[in-house]
C-alpha positions in Angstrom: -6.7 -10.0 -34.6 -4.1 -9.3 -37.2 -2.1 -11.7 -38.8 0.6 -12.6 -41.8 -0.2 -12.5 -44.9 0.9 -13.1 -48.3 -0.1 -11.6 -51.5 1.2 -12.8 -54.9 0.6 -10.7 -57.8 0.6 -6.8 -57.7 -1.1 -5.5 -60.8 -3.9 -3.2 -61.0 -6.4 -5.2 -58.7 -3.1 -6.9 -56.6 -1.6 -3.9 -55.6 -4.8 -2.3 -54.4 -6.3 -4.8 -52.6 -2.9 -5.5 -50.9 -3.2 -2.0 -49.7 -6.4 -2.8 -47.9 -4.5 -5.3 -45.9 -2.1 -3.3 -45.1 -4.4 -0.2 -44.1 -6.3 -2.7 -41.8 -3.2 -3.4 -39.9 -2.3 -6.6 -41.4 1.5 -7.7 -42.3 1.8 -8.7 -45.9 4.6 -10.1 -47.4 4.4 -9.5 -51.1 5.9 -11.4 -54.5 5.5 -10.3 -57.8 8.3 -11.0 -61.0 8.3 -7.1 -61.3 10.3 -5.2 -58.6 8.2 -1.7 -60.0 5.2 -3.3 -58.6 6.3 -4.4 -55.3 8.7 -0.7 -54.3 5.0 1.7 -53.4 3.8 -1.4 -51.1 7.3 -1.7 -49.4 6.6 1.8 -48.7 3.7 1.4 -47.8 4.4 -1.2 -44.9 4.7 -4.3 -47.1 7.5 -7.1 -46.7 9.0 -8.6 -49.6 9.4 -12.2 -50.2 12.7 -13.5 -52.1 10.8 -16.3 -53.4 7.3 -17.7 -53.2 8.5 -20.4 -51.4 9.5 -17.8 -48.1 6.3 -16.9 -48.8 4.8 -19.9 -47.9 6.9 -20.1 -44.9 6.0 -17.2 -43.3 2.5 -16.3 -44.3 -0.5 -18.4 -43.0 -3.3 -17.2 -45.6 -1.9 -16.4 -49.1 -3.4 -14.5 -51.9 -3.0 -15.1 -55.7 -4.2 -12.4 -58.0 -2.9 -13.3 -61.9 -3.6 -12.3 -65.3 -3.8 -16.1 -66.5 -4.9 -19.6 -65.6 -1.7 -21.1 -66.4 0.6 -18.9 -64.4 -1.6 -19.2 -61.5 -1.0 -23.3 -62.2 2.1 -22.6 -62.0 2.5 -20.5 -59.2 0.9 -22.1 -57.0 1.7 -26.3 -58.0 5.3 -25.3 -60.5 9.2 -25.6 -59.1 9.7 -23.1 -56.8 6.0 -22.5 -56.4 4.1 -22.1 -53.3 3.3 -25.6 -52.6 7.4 -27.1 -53.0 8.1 -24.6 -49.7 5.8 -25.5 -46.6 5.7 -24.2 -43.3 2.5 -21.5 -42.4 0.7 -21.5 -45.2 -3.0 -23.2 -44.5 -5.1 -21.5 -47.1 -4.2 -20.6 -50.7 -7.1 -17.9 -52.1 -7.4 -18.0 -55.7 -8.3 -14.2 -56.5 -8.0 -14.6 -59.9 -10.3 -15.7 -62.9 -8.7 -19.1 -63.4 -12.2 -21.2 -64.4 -13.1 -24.3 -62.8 -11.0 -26.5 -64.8 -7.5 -25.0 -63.8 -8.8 -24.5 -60.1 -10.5 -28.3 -60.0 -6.8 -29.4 -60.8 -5.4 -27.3 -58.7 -7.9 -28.6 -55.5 -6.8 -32.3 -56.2 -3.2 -31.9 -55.8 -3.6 -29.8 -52.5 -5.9 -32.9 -51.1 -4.2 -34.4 -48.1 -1.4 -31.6 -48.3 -2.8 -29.5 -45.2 -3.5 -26.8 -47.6 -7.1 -25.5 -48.6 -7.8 -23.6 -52.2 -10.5 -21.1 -51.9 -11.5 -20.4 -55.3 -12.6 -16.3 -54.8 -12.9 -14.5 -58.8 -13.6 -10.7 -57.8 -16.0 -8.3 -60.2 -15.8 -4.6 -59.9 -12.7 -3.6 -61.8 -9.8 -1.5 -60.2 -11.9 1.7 -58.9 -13.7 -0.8 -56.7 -10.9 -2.6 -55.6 -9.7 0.7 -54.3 -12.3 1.3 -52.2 -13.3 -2.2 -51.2 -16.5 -2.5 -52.9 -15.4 -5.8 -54.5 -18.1 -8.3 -55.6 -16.4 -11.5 -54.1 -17.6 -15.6 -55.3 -15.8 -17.7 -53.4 -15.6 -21.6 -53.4 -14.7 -24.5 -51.1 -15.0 -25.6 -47.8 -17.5 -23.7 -46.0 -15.1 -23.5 -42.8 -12.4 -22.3 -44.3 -14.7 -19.4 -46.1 -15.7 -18.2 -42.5 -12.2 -18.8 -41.3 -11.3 -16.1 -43.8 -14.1 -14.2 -44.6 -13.3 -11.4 -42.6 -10.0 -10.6 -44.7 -12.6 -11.0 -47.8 -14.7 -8.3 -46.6 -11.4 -6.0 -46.7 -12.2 -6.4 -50.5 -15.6 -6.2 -50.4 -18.9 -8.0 -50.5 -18.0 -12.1 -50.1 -20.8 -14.3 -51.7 -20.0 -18.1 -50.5 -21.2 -19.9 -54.0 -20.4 -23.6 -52.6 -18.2 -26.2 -51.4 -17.5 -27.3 -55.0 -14.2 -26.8 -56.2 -14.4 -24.1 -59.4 -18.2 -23.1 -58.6 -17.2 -19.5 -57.6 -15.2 -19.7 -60.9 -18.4 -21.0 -63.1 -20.0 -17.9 -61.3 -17.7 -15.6 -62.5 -17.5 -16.6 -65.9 -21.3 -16.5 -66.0 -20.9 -12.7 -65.1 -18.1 -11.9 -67.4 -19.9 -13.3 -70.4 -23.1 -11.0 -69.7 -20.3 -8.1 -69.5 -18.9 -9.3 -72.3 -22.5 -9.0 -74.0 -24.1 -5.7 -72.4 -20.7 -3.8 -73.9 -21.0 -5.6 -77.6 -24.5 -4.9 -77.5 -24.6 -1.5 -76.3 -22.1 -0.5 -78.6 -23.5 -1.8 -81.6 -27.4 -0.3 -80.3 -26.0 3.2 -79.9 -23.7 3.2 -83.0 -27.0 2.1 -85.3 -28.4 5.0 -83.5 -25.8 7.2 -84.6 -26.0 6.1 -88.0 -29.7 7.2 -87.9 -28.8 10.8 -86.8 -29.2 10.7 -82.5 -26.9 12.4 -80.5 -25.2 9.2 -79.1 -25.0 11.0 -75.2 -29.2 11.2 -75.3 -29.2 8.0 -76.2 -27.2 6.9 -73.2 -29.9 8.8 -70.6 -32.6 7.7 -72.5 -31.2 4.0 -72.4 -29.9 4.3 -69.0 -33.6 5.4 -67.7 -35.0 2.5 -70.0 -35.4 -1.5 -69.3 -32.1 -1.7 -72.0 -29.3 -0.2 -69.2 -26.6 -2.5 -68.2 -23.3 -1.5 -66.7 -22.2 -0.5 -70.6 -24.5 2.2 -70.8 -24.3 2.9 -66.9 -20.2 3.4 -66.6 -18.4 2.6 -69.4 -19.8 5.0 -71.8 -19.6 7.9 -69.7 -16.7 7.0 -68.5 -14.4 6.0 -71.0 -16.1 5.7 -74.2 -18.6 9.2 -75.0 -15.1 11.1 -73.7 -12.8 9.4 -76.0 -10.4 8.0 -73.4 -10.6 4.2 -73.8 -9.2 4.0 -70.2 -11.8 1.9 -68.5 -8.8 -0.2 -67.0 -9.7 -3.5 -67.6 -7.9 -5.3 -70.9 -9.6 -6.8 -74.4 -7.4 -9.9 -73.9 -8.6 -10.4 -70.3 -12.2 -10.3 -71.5 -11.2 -12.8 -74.3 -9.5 -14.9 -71.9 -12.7 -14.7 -69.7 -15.5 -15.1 -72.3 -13.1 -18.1 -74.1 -13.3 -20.1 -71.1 -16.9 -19.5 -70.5 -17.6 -21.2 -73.8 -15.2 -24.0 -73.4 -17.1 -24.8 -70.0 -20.9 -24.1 -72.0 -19.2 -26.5 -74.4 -18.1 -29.0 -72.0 -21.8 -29.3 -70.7 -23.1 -30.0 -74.3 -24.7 -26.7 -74.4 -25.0 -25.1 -77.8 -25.6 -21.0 -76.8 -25.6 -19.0 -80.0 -26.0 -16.3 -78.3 -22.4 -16.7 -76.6 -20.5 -18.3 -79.3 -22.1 -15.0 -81.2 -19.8 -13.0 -78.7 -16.8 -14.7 -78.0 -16.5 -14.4 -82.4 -16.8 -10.4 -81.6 -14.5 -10.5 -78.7 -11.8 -12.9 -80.8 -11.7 -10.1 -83.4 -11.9 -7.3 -81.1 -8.7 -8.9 -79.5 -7.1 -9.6 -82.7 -7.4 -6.3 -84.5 -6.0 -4.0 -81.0 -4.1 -6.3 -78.9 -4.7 -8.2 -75.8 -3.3 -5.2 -73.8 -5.8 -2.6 -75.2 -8.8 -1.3 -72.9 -11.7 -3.8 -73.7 -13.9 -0.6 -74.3 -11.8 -0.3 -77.8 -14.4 -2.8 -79.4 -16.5 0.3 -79.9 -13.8 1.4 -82.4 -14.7 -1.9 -84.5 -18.0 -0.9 -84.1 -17.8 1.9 -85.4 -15.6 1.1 -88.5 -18.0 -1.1 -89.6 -20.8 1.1 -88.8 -18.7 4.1 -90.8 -19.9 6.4 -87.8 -18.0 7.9 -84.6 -19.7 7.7 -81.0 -18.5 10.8 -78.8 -20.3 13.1 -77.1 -21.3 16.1 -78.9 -19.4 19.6 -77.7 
């Protein structure tokens, strides 16, 4: 059974993954600051919402898909948000990679509100949001998971991580710091084996049919970084963001990773020397400054 939903947020994984909903017959009514964003989904069969507050009124499940922990904060608990409206809204999905200290808070001031925060971080990047192949983590109460899990699997694969509030999140930031590491990595490896005189595309098939492949070597070299394009889709500040929290959490725990403080230093500088809105597979670039070599495939 169809039913109304809202979706806040319509950037590269929003707008998609509002298009599933719509393609599986569902009504969406959409909110994003940008009108550019919303105009292909209105066209598409969306409805748009003047305010997140209508939204609230009118759609029963609503999802939140945002660049940053704070906006979310705000988007959701703020004046004007979600929460100072009432009416349908039951279930607030938390699509985004808040961590699990923004969403812990977030969980405590929906308690005894009639409103339920599933915590759901996705991992696949835009191609796979496009064709529903999502990885999806989700956290909270298990009967609101299954209540909505079917909508999730619009997306994707749903994983249910636990009943506590920000687990999904801790699970996500777990995976984005190994990211975060196979691309350093892999882009240091290969440009030391450029400096030493292989062809940098053998030593992506040789890697990638070796125990060192990781999703680096798998999709982002061939993809975006052997060709040049830097266009993997996903940004360096969104990695920062992602790998920054991750230690702040590891840090929390009294844990003392050298390993991951090791990356989030690359990652800070990587950030800092291209922008926050440049293609995360730019680190290479550093990489290869420092290395004094270039990584391309060879004509």
């Amino acid at each position: 059974m169809t039913q109304t939903l809202g979706f806040v947020g319509l950037g590269k994984m929003g707008a998609p993954l509002t298009r599933r909903l719509l393609e599986a017959h569902h009504g969406v009514i959409v909110h994003d600051t940008r009108q550019d964003a919303i105009t292909d989904l209105l066209r598409a069969g969306a409805t748009q919402a003047a305010s997140l507050q209508q939204l609230a009124r009118e759609a029963s499940t609503v999802f939140v898909s945002l660049p940053m922990p704070d906006t979310v904060k705000s988007v959701i608990l703020g004046d004007g948000g979600l929460m100072s409206g009432g009416g349908a809204m039951k279930t607030i999905v938390d699509l985004s990679t808040t961590g699990p200290k923004v969403t812990s808070e977030i969980a405590r001031e929906l308690e005894g509100t009639g409103v339920t925060l599933i915590d759901c971080p996705v991992s696949g990047g835009v191609a796979k949001a496009i064709d529903g192949t999502l990885a999806l983590m989700a956290s909270g109460p298990k009967k609101s998971f299954e209540d909505i899990e079917p909508l999730l699997q619009h997306f994707g694969k749903p994983i249910f991580i636990g009943e506590t509030p920000g687990a999904a999140q801790m699970m996500k930031l777990c995976n984005n710091l190994m990211a975060a590491t196979s691309m350093a990595i892999a882009a240091e490896a290969i440009a030391a084996g450029v400096k030493a005189g292989i062809d940098p595309s053998i030593m992506v098939d040789v890697i990638n049919a070796s125990s060192g492949r990781n999703n680096a070597t798998q999709d982002k070299f061939p993809t975006a970084i052997l060709n040049r394009t830097f266009d993997h889709g996903f940004a360096t500040g969104l990695m920062f963001k992602d790998v920054k929290l991750c230690l702040e959490e590891i840090e929390r725990m009294g844990l003392d990773l050298e390993v991951s403080k090791a990356v989030a230093a690359t990652w800070k500088k990587s950030n800092e020397r291209f922008g926050a809105d440049s293609d995360h597979t730019v680190i290479v670039k550093m990489i290869e400054e420092a290395a004094g070599v270039v990584i391309e495939r060879k004509k």
